[in-house]
Backbone as CSV, one residue per row, in Angstrom:
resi,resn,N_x,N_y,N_z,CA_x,CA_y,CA_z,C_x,C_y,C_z
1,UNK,-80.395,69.426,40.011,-80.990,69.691,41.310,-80.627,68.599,42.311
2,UNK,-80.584,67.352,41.712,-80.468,65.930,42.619,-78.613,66.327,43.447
3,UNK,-78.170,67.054,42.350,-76.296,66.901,42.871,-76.749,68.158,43.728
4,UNK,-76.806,69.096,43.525,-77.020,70.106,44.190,-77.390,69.906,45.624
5,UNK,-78.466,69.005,45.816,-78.921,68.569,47.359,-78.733,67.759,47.352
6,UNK,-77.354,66.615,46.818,-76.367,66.166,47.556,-75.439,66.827,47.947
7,UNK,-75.038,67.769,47.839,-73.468,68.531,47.964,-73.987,69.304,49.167
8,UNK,-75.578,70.055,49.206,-76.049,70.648,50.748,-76.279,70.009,51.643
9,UNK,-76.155,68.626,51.682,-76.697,67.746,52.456,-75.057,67.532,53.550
10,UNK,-74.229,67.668,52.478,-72.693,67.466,53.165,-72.500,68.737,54.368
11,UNK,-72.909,69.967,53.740,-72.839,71.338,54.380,-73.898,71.306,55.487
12,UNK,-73.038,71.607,56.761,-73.697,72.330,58.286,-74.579,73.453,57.523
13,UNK,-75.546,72.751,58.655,-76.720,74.313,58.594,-76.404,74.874,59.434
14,UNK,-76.435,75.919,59.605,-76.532,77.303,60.386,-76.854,76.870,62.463
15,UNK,-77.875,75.822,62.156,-77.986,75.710,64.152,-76.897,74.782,63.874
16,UNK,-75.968,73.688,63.104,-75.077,72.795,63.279,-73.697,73.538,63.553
17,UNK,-73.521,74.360,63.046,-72.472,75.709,62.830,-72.644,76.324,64.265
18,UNK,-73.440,76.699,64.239,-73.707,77.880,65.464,-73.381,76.917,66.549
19,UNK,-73.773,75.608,67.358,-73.837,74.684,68.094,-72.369,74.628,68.147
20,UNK,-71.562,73.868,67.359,-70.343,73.654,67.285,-69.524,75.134,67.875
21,UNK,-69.613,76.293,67.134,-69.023,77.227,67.685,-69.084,77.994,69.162
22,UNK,-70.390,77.453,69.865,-71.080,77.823,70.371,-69.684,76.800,71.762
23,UNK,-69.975,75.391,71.595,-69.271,74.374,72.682,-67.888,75.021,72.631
24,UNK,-66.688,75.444,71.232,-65.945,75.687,70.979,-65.401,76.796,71.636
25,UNK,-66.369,77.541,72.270,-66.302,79.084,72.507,-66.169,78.907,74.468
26,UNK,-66.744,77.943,74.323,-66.738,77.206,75.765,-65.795,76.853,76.507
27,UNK,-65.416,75.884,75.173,-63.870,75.147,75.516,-62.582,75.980,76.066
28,UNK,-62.536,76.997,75.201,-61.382,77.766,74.741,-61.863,78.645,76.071
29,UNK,-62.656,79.192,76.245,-62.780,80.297,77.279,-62.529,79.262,78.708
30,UNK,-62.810,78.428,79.044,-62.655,77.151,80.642,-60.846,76.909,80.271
31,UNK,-60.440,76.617,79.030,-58.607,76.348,79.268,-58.054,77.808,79.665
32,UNK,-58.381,78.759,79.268,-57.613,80.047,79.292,-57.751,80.426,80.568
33,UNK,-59.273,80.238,81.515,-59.318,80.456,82.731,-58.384,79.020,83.751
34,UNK,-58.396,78.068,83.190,-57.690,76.940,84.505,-56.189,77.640,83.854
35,UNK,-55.530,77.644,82.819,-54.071,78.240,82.671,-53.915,79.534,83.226
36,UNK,-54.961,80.712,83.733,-54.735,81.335,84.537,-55.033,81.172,85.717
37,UNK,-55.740,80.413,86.427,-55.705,80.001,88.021,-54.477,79.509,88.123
38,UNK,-53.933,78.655,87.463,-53.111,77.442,87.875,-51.790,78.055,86.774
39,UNK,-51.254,79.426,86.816,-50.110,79.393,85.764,-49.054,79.080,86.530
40,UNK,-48.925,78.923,88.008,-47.864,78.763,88.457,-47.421,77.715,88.043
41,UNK,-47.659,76.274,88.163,-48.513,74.809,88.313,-47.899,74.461,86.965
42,UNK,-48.442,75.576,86.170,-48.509,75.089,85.001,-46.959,75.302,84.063
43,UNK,-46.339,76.393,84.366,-45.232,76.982,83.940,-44.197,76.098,82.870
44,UNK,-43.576,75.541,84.518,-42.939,74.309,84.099,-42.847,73.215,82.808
45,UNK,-44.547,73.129,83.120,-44.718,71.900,81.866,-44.689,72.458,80.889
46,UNK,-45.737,73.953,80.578,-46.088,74.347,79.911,-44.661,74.812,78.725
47,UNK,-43.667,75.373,79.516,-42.278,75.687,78.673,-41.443,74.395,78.201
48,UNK,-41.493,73.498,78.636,-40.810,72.684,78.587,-40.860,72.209,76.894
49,UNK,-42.306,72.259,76.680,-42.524,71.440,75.434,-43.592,72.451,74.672
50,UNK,-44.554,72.501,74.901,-45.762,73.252,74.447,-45.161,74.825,73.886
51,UNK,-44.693,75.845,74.818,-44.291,76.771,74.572,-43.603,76.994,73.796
52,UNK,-42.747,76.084,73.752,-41.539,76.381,72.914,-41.742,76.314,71.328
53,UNK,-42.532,75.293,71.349,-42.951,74.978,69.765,-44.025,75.792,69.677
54,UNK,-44.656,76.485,70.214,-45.421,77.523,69.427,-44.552,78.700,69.484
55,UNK,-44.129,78.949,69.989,-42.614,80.212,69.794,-42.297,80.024,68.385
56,UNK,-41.872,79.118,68.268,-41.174,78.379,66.203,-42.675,78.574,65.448
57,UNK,-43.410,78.666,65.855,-44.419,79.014,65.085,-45.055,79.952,64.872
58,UNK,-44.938,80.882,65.856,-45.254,82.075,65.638,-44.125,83.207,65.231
59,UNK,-44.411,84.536,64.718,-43.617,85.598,64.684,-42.689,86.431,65.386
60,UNK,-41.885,87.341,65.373,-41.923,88.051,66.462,-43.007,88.803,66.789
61,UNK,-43.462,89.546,65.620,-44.957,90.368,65.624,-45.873,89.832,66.255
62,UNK,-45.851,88.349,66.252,-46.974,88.141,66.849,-46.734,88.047,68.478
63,UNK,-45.600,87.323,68.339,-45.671,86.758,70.098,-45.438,88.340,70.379
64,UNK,-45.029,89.838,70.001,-45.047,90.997,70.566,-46.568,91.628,71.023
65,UNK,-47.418,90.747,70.178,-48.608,91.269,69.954,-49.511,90.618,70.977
66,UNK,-49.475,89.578,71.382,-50.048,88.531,72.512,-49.536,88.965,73.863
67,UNK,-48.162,89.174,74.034,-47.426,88.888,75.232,-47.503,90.911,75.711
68,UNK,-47.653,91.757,74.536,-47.853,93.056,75.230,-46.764,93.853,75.252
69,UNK,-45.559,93.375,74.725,-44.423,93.390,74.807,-43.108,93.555,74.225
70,UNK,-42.452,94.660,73.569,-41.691,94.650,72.430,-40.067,93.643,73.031
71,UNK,-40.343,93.054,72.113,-38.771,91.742,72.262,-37.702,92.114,71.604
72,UNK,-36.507,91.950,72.479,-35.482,92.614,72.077,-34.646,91.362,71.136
73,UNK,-34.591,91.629,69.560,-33.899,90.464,69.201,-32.556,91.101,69.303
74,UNK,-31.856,89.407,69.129,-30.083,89.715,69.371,-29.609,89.586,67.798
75,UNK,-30.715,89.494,66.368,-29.984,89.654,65.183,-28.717,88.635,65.239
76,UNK,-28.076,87.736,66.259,-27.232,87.609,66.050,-26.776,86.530,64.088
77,UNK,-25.519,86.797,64.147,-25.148,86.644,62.723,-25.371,84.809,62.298
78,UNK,-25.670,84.033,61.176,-25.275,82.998,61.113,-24.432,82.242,60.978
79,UNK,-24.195,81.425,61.656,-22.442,80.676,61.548,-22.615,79.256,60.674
80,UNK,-21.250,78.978,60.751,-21.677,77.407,60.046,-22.093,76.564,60.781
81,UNK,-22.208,76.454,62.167,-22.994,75.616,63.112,-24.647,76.006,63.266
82,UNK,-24.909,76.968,62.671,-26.568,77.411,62.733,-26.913,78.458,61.719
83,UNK,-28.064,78.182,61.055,-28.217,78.829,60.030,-29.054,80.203,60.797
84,UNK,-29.426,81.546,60.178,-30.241,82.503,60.255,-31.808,82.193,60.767
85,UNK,-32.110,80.947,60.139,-33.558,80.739,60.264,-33.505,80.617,61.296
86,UNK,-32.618,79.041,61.381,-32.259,78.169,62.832,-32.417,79.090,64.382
87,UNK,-31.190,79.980,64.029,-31.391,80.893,65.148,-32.091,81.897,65.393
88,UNK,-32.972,81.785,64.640,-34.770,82.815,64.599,-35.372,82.106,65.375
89,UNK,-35.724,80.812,64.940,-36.375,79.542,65.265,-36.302,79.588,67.042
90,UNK,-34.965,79.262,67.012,-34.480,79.099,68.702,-34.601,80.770,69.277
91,UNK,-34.479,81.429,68.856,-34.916,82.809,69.520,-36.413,83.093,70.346
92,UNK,-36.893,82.646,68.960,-38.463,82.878,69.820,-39.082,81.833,70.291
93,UNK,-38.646,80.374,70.476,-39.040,79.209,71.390,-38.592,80.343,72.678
94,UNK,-37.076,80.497,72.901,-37.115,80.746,74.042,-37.636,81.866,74.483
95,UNK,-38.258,82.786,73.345,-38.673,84.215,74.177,-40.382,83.782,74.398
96,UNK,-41.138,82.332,73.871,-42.092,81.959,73.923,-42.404,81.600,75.671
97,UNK,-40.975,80.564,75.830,-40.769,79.798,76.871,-40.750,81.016,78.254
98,UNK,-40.207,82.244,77.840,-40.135,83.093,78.960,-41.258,83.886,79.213
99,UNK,-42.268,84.159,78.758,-43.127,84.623,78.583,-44.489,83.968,79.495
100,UNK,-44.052,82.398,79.055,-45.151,81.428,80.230,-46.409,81.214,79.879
101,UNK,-47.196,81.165,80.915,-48.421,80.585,80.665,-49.164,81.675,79.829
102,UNK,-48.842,82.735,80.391,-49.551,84.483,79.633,-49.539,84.605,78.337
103,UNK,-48.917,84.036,78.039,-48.424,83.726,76.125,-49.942,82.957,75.490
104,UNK,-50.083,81.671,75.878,-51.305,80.625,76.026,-52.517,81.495,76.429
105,UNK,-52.768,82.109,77.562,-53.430,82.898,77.938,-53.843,83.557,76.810
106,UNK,-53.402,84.548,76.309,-53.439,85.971,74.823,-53.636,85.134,74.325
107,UNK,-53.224,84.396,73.258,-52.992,83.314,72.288,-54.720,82.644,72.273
108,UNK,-55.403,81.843,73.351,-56.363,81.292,73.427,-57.658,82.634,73.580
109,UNK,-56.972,83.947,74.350,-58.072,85.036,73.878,-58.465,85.319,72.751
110,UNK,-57.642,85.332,72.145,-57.617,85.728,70.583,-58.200,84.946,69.691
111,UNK,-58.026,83.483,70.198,-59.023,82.768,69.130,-60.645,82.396,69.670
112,UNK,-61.074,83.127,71.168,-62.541,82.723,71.836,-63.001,83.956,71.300
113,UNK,-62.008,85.242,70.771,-62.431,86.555,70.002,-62.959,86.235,68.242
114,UNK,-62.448,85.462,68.309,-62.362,84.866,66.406,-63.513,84.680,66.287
115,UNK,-64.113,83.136,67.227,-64.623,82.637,67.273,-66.319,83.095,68.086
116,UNK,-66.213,83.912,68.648,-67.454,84.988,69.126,-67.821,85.987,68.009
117,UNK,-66.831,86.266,67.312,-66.934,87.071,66.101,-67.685,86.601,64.987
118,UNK,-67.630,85.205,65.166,-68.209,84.458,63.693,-69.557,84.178,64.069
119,UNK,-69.758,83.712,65.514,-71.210,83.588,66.316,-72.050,84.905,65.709
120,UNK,-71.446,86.081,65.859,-72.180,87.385,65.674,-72.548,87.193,63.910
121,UNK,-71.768,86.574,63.101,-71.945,86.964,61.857,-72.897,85.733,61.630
122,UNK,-73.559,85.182,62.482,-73.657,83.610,61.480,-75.556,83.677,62.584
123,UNK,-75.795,85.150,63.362,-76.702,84.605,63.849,-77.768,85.250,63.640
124,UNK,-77.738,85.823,62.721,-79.135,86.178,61.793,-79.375,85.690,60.809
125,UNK,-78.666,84.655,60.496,-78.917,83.665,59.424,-78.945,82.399,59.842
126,UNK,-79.012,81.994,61.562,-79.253,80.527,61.906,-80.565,80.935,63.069
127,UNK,-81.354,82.030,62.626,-82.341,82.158,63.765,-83.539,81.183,63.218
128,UNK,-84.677,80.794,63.866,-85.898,79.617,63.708,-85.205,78.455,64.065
129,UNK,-86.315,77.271,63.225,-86.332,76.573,63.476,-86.077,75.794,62.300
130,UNK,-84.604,74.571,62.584,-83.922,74.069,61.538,-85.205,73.581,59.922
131,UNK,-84.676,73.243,58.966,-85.335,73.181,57.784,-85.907,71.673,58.240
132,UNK,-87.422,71.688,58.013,-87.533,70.299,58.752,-87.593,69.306,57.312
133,UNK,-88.184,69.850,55.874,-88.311,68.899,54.643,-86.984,69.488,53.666
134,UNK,-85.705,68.887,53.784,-84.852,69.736,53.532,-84.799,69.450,51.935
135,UNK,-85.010,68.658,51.512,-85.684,67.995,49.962,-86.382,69.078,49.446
136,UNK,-87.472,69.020,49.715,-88.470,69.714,49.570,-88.058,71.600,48.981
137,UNK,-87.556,71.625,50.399,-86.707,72.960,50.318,-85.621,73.322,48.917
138,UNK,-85.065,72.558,48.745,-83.924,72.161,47.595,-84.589,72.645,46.171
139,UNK,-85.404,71.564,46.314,-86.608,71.493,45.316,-86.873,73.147,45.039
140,UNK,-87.451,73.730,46.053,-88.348,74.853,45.676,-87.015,76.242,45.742
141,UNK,-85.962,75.739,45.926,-84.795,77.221,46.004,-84.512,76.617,44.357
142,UNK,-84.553,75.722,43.798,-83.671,75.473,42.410,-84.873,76.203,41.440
143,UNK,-86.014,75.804,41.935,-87.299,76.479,41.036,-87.416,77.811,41.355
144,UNK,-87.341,78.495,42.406,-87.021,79.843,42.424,-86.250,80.651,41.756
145,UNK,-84.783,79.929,41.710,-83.898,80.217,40.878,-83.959,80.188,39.598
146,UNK,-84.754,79.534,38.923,-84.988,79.664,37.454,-86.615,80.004,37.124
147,UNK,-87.041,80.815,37.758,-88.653,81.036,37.650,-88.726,81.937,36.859
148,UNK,-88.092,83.274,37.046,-87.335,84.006,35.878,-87.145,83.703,34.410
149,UNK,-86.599,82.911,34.680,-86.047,82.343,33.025,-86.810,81.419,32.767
150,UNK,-87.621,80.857,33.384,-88.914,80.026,32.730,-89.624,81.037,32.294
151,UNK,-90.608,81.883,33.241,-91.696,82.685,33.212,-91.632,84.100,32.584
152,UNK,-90.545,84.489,32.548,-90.306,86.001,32.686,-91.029,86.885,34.238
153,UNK,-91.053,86.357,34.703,-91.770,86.905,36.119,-90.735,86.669,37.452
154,UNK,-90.685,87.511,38.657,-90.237,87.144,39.492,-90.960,86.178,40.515
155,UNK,-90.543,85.386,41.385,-91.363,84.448,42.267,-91.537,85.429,43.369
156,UNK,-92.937,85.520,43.714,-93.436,86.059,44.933,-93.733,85.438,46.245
157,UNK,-93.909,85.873,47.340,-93.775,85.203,48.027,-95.521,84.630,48.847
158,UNK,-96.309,85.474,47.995,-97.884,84.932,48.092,-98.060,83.556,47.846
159,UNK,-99.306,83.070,49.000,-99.325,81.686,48.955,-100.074,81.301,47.511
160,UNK,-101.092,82.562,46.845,-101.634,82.141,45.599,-101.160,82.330,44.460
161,UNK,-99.490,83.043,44.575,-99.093,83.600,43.464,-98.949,82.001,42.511
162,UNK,-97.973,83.088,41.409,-97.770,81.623,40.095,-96.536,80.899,40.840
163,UNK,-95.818,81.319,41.399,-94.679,80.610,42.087,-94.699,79.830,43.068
164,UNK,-95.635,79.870,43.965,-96.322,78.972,44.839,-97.004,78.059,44.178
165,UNK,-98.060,78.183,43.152,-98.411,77.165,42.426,-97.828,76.290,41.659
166,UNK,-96.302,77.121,41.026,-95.881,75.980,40.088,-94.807,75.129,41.437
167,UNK,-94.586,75.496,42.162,-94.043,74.433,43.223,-94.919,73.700,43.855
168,UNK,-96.399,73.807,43.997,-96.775,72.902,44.449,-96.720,71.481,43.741
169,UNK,-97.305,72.233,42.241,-97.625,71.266,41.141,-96.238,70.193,41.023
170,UNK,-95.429,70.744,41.178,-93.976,70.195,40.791,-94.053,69.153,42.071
171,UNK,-93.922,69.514,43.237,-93.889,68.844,44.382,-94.646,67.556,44.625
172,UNK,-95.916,67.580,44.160,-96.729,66.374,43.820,-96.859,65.829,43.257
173,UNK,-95.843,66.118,41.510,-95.396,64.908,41.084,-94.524,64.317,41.188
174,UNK,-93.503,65.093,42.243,-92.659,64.419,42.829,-92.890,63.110,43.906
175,UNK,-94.106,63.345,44.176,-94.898,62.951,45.305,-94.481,63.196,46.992
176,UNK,-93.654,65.036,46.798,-92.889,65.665,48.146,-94.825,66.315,49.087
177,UNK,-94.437,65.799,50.111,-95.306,66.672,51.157,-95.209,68.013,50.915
178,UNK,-96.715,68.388,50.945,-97.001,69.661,50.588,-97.621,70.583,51.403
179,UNK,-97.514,69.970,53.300,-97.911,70.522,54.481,-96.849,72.089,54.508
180,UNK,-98.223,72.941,55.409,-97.271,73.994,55.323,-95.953,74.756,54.133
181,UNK,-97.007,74.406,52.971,-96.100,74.738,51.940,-96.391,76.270,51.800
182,UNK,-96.943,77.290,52.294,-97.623,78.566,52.190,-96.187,79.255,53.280
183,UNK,-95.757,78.672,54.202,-95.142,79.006,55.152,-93.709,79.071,54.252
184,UNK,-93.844,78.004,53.610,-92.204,77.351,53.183,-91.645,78.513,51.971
185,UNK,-92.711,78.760,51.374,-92.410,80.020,49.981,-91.310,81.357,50.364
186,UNK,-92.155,81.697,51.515,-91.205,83.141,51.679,-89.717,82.528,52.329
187,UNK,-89.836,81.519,52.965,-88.143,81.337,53.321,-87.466,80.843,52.334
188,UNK,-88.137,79.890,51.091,-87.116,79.995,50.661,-86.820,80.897,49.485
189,UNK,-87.583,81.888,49.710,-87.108,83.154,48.899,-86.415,83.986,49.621
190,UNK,-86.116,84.338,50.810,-85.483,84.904,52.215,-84.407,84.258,51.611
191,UNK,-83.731,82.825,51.916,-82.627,82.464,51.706,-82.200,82.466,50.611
192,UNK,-82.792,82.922,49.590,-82.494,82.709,48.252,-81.995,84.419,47.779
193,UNK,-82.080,85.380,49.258,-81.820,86.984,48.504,-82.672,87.446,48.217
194,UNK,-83.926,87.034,47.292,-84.817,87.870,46.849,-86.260,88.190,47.237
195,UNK,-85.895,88.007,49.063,-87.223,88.642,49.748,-86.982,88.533,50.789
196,UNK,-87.678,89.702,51.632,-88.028,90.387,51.037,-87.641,91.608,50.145
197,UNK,-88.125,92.033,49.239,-86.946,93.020,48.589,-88.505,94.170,48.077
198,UNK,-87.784,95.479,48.690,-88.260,96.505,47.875,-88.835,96.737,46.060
199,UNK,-89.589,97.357,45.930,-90.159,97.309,44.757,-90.341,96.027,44.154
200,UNK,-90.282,94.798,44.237,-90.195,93.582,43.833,-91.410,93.284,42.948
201,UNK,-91.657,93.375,41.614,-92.724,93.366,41.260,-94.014,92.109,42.326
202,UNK,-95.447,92.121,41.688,-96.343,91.188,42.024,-96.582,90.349,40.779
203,UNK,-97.175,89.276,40.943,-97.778,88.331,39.562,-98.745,89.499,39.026
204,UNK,-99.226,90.358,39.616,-100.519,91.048,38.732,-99.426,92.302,37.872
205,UNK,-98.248,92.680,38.182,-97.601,93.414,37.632,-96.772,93.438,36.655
206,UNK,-96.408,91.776,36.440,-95.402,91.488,35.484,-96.344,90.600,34.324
């Protein structure tokens, strides 16, 4: 249990996650708008160096897929002065470079889309208010997890059941705060999958 809530302690919670993606989503959406006010401005620099090396990095599929645009390759053959790759390589720098700021533009949509996408998946599981005894918590998801195989019973999420009691008991010889421990049961059975859950037996049933 002790490694266990060291290794969660390393892992973002859910508002640390959400926060981060949240500024990220920010970022990316304010560059994509100043590279479109300013693509004229920007052209120049932008091909010179930037463009080009993401051209070598991307596909044709892809830069066809960003830019809107089917690219006409020239296939041309490899010689002994340039290999096949080579002149793949240099193909799509320059069909990167012609393309301009609009390339950057798509390119930075696509990842404020990624990244709004993951907001949606990550925000019914970072709603309340962060875990404030995160110990504590640890504590009572590892005893949840084996309440079963101690008891033969499932842990309920009643403040008088046997599962609430044997975490308290446990908790105070730990000598963990035991405020609002009635509150703390059902979440961490919520996060744990098994509540609320249909038919779920009661302590009076099992």
């Amino acid at each position: 249990m002790t490694q266990n809530y060291e290794r969660f302690k390393l892992r973002p919670d859910g508002h640390q996650m959400k926060q981060a993606l949240s500024k990220l989503a920010a970022a990316i959406d304010n560059a994509a708008s100043i590279t479109r006010r300013h693509s004229r401005q920007l052209r120049s620099p932008l091909e010179s160096s930037p463009l080009r090396l993401l051209g070598e990095l991307l596909t044709y599929e892809a830069l066809e897929r960003l830019t809107g645009k089917r690219l006409i390759r020239t296939h041309r053959n490899a010689t002994r002065f340039q290999s096949e790759d080579e002149h793949s390589r240099s193909e799509r720098s320059f069909l990167a470079a012609q393309a301009g700021p609009r390339l950057l533009v798509a390119l930075l949509e696509q990842m404020k889309q990624a990244v709004d996408e993951t907001l949606v998946r990550i925000k019914s599981n970072a709603g309340g208010r962060p875990t404030k005894h995160l110990y504590r918590h640890m504590i009572m998801y590892e005893l949840a997890q084996n309440h079963q195989w101690l008891f033969g019973k499932y842990p309920t999420s009643t403040a008088t059941g046997h599962y609430a009691r044997f975490c308290k008991a446990v908790l105070e010889e730990l000598s963990c705060d035991t405020t609002g421990l009635e509150k703390a049961v059902p979440r961490v059975l919520k996060d744990l999958g098994i509540f609320p859950r249909r038919g779920l037996p009661s302590d009076a049933e099992v």
